[in-house]
N, C-alpha and C positions, 0 to 999 in steps of 0.2 A: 558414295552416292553423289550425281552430280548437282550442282547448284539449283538449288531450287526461283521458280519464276516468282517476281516480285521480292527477292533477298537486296540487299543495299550494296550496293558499289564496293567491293572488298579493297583497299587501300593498296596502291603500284609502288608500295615501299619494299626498300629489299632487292630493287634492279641493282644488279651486281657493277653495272654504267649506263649508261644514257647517251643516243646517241643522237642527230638533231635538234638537238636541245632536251632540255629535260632535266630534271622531272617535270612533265606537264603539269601546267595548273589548270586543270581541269574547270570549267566554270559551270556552276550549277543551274539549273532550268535549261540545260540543254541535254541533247538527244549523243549517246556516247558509243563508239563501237569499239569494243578492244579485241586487237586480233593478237592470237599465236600462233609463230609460224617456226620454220627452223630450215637451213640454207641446205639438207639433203633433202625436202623434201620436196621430190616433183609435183604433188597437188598442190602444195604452198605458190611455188613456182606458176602452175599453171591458171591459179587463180589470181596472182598477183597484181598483173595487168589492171582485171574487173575492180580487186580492194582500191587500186588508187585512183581506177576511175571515179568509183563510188563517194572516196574520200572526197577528191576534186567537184563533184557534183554536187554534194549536199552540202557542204561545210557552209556555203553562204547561207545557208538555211537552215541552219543552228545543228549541225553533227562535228562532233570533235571526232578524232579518231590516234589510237594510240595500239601502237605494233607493238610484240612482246616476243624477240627473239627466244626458242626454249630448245636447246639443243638436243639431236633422238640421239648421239652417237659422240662420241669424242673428239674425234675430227672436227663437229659442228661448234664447238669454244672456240674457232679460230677466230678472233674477231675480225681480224683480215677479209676475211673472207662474205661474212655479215656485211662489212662496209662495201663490199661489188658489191652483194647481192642489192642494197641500197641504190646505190650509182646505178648498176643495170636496170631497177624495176621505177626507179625516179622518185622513188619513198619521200616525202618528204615530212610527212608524221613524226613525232616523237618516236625514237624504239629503243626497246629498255630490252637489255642483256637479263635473261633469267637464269641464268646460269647454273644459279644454285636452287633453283625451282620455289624461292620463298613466294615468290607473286602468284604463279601456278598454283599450288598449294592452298592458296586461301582461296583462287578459283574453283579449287576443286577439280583441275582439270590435268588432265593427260594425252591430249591430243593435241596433232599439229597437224594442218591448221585447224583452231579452232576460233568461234566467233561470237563473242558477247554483249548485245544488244542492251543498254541502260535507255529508259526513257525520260524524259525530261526531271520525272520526281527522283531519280537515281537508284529505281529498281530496276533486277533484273526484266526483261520485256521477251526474250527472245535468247536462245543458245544454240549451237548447231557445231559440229566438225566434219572435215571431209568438203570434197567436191558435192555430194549432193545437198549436203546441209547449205550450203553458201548460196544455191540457188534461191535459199529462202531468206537471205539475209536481207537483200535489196528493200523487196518488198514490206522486210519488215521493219527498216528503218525508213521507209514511206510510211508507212502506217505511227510510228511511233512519233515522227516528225507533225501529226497530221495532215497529212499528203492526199489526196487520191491515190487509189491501186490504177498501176498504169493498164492500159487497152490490151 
């Protein structure tokens, strides 16, 4: 069953390395987006761009944001390969290797990409996977931030 809305922040312990620094020290009263993504995944790929616009966008207005590399295939442990996908997409977030799926797991989750929205109080607000789910991410970290919905 997946994670229920308003559940508390489930602890990014258990990242098998940290890459960017990390483990993040997350700071509280602010607005949190933790992504799963993993380096075969073309929707990851294709969304990547939009995550680190969004990152870059809101973080001065209180959004952290923290990537959770989760590998679908075995090839995808290459950490080599994790570190391009970094460099190529300009990550500069925290991203924790989940290698062994401990941080997934307490998500409750099994997709990639997937996208979980914490609001200031550090409940769940907001969960979504896939290209269509992400459309709803934006807006919902506007809303969580207390933002206006844009025009």
């Amino acid at each position: 069953m997946p994670m229920r809305l308003g559940t508390p922040m489930p602890s990014l312990e258990g990242a098998t390395e940290w890459l960017n620094g990390g483990p993040p020290q997350l700071e509280p009263g602010k607005v949190t987006l933790i992504h799963f993504w993993a380096v075969s995944c073309h929707i990851c790929h294709e969304t990547m761009a939009d995550v680190v616009r969004i990152k870059e966008q809101y973080e001065p207005l209180g959004l952290q944001t923290v990537a959770l590399h989760l590998p679908r295939i075995e090839a995808d442990a290459d950490v080599e390969k994790v570190r391009e996908d970094i460099r190529q997409f300009g990550m500069t977030q925290p991203v924790g290797l989940d290698h062994q799926r401990h941080v997934a797991d307490r998500f409750e989750n099994e997709y990639v990409p997937a996208f979980f929205v914490f609001g200031k109080d550090g409940t769940l607000k907001f969960r979504a996977a896939g290209d269509k789910g992400f459309q709803k991410v934006e807006p919902k970290i506007r809303e969580a931030l207390g933002l206006p919905a844009e025009a």
